[in-house]
C-alpha positions as CSV (number, residue, x, y, z in Angstrom):
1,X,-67.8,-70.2,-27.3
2,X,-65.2,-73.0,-26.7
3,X,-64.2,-73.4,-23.3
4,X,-66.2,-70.4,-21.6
5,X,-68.2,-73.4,-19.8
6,X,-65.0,-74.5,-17.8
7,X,-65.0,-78.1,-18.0
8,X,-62.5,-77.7,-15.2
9,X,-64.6,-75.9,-13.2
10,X,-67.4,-78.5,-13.8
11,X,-65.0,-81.2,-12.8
12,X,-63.9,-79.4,-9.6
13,X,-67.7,-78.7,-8.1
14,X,-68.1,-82.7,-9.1
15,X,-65.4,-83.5,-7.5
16,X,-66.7,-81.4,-4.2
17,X,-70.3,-83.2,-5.1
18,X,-68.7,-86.3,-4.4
19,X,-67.4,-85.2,-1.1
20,X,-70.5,-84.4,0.5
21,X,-73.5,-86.3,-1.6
22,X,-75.6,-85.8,1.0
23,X,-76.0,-81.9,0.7
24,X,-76.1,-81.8,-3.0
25,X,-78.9,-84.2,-2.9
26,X,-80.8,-82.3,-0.7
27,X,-80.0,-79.3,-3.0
28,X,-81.7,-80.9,-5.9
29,X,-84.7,-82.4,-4.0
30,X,-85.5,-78.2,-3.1
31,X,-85.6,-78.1,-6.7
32,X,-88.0,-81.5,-7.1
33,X,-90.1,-79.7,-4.8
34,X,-90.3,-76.3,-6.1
35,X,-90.7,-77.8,-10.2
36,X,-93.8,-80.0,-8.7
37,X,-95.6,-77.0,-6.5
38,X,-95.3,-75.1,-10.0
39,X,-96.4,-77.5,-12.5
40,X,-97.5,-80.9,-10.3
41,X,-96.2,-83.7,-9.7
42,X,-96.1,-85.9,-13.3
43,X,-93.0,-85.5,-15.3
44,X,-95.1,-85.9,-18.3
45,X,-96.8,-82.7,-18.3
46,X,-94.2,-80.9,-15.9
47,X,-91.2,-79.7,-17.9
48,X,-89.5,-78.3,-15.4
49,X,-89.6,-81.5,-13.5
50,X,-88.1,-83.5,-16.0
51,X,-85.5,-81.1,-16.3
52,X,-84.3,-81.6,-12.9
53,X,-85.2,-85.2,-13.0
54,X,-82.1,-85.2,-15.6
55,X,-80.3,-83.4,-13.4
56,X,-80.6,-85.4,-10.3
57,X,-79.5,-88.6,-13.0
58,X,-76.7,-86.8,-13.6
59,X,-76.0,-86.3,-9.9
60,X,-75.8,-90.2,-9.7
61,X,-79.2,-89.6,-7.5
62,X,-80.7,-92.7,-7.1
63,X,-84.1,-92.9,-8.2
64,X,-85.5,-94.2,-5.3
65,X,-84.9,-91.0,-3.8
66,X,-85.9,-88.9,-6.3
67,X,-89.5,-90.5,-6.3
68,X,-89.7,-90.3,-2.6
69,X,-88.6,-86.5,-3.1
70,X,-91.2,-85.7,-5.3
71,X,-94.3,-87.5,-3.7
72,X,-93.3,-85.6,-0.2
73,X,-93.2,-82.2,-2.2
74,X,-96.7,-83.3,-4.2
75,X,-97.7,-83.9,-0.7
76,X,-96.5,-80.9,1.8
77,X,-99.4,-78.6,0.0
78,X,-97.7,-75.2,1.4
79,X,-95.3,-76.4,3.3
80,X,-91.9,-75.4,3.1
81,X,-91.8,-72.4,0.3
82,X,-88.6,-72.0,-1.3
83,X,-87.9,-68.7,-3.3
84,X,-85.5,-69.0,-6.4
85,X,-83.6,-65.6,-6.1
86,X,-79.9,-64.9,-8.3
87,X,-77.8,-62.9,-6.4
88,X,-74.8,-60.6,-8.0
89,X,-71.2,-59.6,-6.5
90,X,-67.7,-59.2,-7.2
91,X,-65.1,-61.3,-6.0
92,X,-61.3,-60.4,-6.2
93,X,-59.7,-58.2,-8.6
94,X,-63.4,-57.8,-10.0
95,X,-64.4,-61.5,-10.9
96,X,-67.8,-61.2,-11.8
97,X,-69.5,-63.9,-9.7
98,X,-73.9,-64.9,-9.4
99,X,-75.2,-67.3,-7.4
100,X,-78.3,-69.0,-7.6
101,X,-80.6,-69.9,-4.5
102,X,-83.1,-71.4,-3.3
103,X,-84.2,-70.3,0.0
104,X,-87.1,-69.6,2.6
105,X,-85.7,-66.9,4.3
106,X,-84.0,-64.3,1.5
107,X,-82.7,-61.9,4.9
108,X,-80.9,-64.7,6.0
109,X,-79.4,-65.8,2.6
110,X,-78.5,-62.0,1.8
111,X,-76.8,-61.7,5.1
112,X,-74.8,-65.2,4.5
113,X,-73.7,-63.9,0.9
114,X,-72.4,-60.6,1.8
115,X,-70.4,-62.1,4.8
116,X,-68.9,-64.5,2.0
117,X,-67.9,-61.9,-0.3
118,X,-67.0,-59.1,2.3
119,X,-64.7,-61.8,3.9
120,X,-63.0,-62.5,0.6
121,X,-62.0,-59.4,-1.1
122,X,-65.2,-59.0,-3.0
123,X,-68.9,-57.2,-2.6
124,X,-72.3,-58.9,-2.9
125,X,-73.9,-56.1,-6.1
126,X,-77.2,-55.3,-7.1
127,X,-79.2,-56.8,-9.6
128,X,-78.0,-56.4,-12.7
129,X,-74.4,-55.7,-12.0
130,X,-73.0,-58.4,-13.4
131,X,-75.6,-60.3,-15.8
132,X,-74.5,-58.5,-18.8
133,X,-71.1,-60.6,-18.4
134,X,-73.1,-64.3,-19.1
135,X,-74.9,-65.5,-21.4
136,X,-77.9,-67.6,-20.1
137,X,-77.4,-71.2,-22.0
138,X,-79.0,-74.9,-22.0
139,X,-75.6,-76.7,-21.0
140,X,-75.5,-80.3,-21.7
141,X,-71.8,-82.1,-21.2
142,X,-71.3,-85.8,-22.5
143,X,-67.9,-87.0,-21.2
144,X,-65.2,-88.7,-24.3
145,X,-65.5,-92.5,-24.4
146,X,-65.3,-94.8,-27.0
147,X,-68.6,-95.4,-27.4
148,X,-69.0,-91.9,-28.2
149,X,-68.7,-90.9,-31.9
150,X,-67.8,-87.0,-32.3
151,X,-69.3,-86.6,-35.7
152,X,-72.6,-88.9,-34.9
153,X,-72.9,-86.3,-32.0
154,X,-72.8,-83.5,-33.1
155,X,-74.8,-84.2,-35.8
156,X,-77.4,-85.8,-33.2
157,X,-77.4,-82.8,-30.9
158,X,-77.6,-80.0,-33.5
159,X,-80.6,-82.0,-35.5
160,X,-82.3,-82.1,-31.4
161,X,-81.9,-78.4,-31.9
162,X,-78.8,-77.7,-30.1
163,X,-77.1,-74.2,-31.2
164,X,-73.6,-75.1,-30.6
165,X,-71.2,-77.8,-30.2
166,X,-67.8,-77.5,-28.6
167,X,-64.9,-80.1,-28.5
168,X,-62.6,-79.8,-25.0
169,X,-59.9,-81.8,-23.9
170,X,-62.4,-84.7,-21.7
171,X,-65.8,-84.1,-23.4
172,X,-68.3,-82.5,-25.7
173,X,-70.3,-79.3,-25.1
174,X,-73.7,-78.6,-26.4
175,X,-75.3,-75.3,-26.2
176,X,-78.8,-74.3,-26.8
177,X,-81.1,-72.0,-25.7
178,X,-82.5,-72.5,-22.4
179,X,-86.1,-73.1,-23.4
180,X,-84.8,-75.6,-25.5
181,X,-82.5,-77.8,-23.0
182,X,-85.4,-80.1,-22.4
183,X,-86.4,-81.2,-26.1
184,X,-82.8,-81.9,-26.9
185,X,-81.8,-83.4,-24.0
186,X,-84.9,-85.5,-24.2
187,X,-84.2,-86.5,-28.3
188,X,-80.4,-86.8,-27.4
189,X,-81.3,-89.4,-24.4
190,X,-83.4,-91.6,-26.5
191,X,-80.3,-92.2,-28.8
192,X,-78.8,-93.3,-25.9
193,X,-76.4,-90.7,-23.9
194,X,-76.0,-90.2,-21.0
195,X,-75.7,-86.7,-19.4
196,X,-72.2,-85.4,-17.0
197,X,-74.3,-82.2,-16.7
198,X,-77.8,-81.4,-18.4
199,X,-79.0,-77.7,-17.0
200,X,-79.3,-74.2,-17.6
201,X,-76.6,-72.3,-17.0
202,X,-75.0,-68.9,-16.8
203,X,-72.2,-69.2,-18.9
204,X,-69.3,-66.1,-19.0
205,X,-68.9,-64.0,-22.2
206,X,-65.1,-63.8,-21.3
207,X,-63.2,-65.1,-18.5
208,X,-60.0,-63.6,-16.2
209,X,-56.7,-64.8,-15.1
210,X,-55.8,-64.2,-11.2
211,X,-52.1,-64.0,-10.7
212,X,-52.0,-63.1,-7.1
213,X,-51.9,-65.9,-4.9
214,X,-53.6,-64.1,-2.0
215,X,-56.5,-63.2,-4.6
216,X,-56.7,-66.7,-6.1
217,X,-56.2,-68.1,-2.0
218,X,-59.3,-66.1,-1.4
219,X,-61.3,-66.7,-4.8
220,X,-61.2,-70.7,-4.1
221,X,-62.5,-69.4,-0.4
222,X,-65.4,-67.6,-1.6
223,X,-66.7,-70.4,-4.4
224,X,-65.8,-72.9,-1.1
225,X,-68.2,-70.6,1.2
226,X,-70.7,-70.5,-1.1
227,X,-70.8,-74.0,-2.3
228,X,-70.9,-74.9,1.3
229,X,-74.1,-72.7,1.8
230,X,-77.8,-74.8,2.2
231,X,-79.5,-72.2,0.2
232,X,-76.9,-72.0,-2.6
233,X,-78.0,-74.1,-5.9
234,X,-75.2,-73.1,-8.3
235,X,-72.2,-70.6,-8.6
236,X,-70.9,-69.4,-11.9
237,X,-68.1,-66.7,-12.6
238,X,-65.4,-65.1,-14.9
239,X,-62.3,-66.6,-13.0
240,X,-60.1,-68.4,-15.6
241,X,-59.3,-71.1,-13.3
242,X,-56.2,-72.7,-13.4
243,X,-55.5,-76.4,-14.3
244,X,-53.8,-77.4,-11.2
245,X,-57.0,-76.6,-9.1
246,X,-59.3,-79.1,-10.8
């Protein structure tokens, strides 16, 4: 499975992360607040919630704010319900593209979606259309320093439980199944690492070169569109992107 994660397409959304932390923080405290109305507010018997906890850590979140996010979630009772919906589409030249969302109005976030793709040379699908192209995986990417010993690693993350472990160009990738993220996260962070990205993830069985400007111009729109969106949480799809647009 080496490479199909896309370091470089980790990179680029972190790079746009860093542009406007502002949004993706209030991204991830939608997700503090759904985690805690489904399984309270204590990370100790909440799963879910320490998964995104991780998340938000990785995300350079400051925990300040993720404690004030989850005791206004633990204490909004009904207020504000979110609905975590996966939408699927096309993009150009058939790049298989699903977005995940969080939103509390699906018309709205339907409608914004199908704009996106209809403006970019693609069509929002039904459900289903493009799933079977990804592989739902537990995702966790430790960038390369020299504190970081390969072979200690691996041999760490596969004993946690992980399933695989991929070597790329700036870090390490370590797959497992998603109900499985947590523990080995958890087992991996008490030996000390420290997480680039820690989440579930739909990850592409096979991936697609684009070598017509006008259809790679209008790709980077559409990922740009719906990165941009309030409701969207995540984006993955089978582009191959290329090196000089990281």
């Amino acid at each position: 499975m080496s490479g199909h994660s896309k370091w470089a397409t980790i990179k680029r959304k972190k790079g746009a992360i860093d542009a406007k932390r502002g949004k993706i923080f209030t991204k991830i405290g939608r997700e503090l607040m759904v985690a805690v109305k489904d399984g309270g507010p204590d990370p100790d018997t909440n799963s879910k919630l320490r998964d995104v906890i991780a998340k938000a850590k990785a995300n350079n979140m400051p925990n300040d704010t993720i404690q004030r996010s989850i005791k206004k979630a633990a204490g909004e009772g009904d207020a504000g319900t979110y609905l975590e919906m996966v939408y699927e589409g096309y993009g150009p030249s058939g790049i298989a593209v699903m977005v995940e969302t969080l939103s509390d109005n699906k018309n709205r976030t339907a409608a914004d979606l199908r704009h996106y793709f209809d403006k970019n040379g693609g069509n929002l699908g039904q459900s289903g259309c493009v799933g079977f192209m990804f592989d739902r995986k537990g995702l966790i990417v430790i960038e390369k320093t020299d504190s970081v010993d390969e072979d200690t690693l691996m041999m760490d993350a596969l004993e946690a439980g992980a399933d695989d472990f991929n070597v790329e160009d700036e870090c390490y990738e370590i797959l497992t199944a998603p109900e499985a993220l947590g523990k080995t996260r958890e087992e991996l962070e008490g030996k000390g690492y420290t997480f680039a990205q820690a989440e579930v993830n739909y990850i592409p069985q096979t991936t697609t070169k684009l070598d017509n400007p006008e259809d790679i111009a209008k790709m980077e729109k559409l990922i740009d569109m719906l990165e941009e969106n309030d409701d969207v949480q995540n984006v993955y799809h089978t582009w191959d992107m290329p090196e000089e647009d990281e």
